[in-house]
ROLUMRO-88848 format. One record per residue: residue in three letters; y, x, z of N, C-alpha, C in turn. Coordinates in steps of 0.001 Angstrom, whole numbers. Layout:
residues N
+--------+---------+---------+---------+---------+---------+---------+---------+---------+---------+
: residu :    n_yy :    n_xx :    n_zz :   ca_yy :   ca_xx :   ca_zz :    c_yy :    c_xx :    c_zz :
+--------+---------+---------+---------+---------+---------+---------+---------+---------+---------+
:    ala :       Y :       X :       Z :       Y :       X :       Z :       Y :       X :       Z :
...
+--------+---------+---------+---------+---------+---------+---------+---------+---------+---------+
END
This chain:
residues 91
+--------+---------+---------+---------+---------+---------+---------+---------+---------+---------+
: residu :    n_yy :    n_xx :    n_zz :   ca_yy :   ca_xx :   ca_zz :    c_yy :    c_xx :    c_zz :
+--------+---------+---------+---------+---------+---------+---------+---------+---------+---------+
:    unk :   10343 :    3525 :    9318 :   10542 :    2382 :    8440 :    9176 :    1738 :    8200 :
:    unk :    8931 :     745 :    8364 :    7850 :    -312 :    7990 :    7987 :   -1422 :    7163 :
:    unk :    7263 :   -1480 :    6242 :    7085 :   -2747 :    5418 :    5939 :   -3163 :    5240 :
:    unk :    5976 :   -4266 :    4434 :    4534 :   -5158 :    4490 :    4636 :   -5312 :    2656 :
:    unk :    3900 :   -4923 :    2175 :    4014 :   -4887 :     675 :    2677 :   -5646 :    -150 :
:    unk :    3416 :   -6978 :   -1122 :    1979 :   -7680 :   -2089 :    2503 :   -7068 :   -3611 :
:    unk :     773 :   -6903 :   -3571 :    1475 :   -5948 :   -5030 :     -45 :   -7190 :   -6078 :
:    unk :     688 :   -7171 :   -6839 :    -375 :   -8449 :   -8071 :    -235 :   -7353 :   -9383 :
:    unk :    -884 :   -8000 :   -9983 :   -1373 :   -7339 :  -11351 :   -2734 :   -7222 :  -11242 :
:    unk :   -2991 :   -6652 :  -12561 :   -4291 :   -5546 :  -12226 :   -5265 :   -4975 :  -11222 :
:    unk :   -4810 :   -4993 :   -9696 :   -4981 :   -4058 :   -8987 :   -6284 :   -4115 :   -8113 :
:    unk :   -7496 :   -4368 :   -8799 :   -8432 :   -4919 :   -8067 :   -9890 :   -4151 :   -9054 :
:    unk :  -10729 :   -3636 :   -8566 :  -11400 :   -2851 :   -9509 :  -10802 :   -1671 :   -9922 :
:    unk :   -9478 :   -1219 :   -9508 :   -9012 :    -238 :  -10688 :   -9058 :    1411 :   -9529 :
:    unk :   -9729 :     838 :   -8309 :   -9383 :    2187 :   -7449 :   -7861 :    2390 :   -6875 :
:    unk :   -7407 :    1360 :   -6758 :   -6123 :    1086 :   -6003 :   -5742 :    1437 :   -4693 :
:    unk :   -6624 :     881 :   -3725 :   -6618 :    1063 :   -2526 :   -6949 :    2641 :   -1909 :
:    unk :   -8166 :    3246 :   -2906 :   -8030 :    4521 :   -2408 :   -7080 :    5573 :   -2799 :
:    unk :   -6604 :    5243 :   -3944 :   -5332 :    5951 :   -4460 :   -4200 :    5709 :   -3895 :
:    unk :   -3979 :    4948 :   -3182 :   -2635 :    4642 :   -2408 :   -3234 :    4851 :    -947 :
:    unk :   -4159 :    5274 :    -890 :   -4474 :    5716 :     479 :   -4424 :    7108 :     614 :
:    unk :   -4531 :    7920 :   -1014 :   -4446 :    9522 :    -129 :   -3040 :   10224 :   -1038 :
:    unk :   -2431 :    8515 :   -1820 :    -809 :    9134 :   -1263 :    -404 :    8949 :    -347 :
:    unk :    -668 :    7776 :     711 :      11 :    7672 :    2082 :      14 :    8947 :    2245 :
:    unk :   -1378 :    9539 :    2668 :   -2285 :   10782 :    3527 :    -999 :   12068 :    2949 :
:    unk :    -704 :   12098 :    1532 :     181 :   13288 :    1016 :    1674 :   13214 :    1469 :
:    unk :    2254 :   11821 :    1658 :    3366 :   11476 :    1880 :    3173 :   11152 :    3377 :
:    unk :    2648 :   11328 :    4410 :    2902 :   11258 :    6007 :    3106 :    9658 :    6312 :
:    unk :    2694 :    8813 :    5507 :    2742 :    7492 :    5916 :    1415 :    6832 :    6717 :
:    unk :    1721 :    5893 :    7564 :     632 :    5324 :    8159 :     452 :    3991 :    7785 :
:    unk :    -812 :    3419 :    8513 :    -360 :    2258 :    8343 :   -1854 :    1491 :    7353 :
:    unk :   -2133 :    1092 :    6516 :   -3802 :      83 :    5868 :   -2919 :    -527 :    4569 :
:    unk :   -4458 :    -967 :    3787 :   -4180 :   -1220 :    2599 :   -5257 :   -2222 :    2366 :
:    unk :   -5435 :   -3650 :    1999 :   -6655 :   -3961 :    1848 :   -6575 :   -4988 :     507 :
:    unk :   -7573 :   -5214 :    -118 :   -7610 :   -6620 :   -1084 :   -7471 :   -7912 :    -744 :
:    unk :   -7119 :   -8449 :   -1799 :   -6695 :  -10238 :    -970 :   -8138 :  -11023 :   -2132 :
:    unk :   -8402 :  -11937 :   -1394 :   -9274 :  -12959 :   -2062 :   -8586 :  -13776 :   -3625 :
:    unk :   -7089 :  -13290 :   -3789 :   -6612 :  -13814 :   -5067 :   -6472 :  -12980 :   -5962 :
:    unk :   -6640 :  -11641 :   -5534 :   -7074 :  -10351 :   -6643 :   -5736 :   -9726 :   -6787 :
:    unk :   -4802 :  -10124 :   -5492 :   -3706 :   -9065 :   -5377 :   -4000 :   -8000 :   -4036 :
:    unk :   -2853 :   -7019 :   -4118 :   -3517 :   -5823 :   -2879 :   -1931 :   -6186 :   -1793 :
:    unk :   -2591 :   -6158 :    -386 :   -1565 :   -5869 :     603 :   -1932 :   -4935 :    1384 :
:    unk :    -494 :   -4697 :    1679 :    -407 :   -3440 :    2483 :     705 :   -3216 :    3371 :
:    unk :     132 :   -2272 :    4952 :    1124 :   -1844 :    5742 :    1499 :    -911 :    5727 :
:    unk :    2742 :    -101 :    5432 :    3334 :    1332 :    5194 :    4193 :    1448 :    6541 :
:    unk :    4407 :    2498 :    7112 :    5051 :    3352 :    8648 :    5499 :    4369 :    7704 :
:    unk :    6452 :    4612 :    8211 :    6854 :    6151 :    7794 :    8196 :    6559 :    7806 :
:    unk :    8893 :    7855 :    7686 :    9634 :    8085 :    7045 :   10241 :    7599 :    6474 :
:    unk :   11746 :    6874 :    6204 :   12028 :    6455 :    5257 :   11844 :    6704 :    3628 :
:    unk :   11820 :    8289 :    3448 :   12293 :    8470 :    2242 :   10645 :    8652 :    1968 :
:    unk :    9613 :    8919 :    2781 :    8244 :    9039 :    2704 :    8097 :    7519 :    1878 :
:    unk :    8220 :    6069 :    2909 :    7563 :    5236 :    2598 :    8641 :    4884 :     891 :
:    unk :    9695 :    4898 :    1038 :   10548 :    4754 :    -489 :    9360 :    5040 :   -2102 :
:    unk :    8928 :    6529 :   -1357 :    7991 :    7170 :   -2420 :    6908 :    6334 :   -3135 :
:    unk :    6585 :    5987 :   -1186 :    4784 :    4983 :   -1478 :    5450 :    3975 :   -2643 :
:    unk :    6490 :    3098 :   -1757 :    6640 :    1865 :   -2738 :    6824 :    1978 :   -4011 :
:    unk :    7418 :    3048 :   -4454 :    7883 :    3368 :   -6083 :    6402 :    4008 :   -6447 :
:    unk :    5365 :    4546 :   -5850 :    3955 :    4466 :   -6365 :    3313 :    3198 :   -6517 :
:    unk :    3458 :    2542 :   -5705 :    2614 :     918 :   -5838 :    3457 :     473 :   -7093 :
:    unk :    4317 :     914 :   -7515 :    4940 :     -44 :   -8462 :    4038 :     976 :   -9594 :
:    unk :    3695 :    1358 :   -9684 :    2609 :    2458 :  -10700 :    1117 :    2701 :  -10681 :
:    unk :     516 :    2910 :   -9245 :    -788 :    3059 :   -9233 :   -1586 :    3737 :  -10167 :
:    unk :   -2641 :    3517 :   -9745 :   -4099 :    4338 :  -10207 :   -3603 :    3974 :  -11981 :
:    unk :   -3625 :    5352 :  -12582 :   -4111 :    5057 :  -13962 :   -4390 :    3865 :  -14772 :
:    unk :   -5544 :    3194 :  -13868 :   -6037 :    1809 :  -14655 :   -5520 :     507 :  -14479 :
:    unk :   -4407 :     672 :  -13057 :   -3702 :    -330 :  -12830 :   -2279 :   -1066 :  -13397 :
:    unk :   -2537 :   -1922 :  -14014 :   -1436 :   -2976 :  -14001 :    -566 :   -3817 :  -13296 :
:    unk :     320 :   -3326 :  -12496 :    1145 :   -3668 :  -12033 :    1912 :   -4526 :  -12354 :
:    unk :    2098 :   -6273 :  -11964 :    3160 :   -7226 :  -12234 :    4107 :   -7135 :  -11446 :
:    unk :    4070 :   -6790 :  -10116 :    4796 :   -7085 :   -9192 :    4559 :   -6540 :   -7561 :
:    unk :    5717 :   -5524 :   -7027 :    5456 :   -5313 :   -5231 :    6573 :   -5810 :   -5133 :
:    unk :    6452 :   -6939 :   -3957 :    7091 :   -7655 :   -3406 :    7052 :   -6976 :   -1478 :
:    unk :    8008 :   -6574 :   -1616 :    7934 :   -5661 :     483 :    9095 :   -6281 :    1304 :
:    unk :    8302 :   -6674 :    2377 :    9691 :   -7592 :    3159 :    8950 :   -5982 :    4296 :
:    unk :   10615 :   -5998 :    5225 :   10458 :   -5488 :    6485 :    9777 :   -6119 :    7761 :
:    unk :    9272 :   -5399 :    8445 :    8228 :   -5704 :    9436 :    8440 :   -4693 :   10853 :
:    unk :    8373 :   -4864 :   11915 :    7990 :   -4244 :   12829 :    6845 :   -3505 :   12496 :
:    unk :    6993 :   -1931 :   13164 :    5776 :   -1108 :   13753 :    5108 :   -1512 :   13961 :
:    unk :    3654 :   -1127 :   13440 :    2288 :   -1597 :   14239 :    2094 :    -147 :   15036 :
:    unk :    2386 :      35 :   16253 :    1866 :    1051 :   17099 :     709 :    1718 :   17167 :
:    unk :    -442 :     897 :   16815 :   -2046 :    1466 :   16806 :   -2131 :    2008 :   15240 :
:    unk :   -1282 :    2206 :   14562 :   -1633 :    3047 :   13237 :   -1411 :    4561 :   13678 :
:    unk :   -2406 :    5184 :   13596 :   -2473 :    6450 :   13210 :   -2689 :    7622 :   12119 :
:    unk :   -2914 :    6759 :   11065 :   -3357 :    7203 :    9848 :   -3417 :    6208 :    8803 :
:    unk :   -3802 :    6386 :    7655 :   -3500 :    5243 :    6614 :   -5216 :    4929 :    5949 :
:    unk :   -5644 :    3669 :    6724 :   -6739 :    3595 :    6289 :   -6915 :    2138 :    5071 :
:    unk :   -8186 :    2032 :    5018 :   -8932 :     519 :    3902 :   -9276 :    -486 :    4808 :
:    unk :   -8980 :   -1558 :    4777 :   -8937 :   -2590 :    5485 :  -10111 :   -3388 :    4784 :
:    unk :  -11170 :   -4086 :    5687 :  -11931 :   -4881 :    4742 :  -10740 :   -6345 :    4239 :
:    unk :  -11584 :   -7015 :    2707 :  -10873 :   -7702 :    2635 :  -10555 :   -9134 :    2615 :
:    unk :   -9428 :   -9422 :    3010 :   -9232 :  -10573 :    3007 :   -9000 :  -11764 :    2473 :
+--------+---------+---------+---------+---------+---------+---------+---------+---------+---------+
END
């Protein structure tokens, strides 16, 4: 299962990206996570269905310091060259 997920709020400064990077890593998901220039976070999740389900119901929570308004995840094709769930510089 793959999605493409914008998550707004808070989520910029708060340690977002690495916290949803070593739940991917706990939950077997692949796939990048990076910042947007409007101070929301996107991201590509692979996985498992019930793996990536998890991620998304974490992005709706995040790091401690994060405020979450909104993950918005449309479906997407596989990106094949993911092997792991890394930080994307940002965009």
């Amino acid at each position: 299962m793959a999605l493409r997920l914008h998550v707004t709020g808070l989520v910029q400064g708060v340690g977002y990206r690495e916290t949803m990077r070593r739940e991917a890593v706990t939950l077997g998901v692949t796939g990048w996570v990076r910042n947007r220039h409007d101070g929301s976070v996107e991201a590509f999740v692979d996985g498992p269905p019930d793996a990536v389900r998890a991620l998304v119901d974490w992005a709706w929570r995040g790091p401690r310091a994060a405020r979450v308004a909104g993950v918005k995840s449309v479906g997407v094709e596989s990106e094949l060259a993911c092997e792991a769930f890394v930080i994307r510089p940002s965009e």
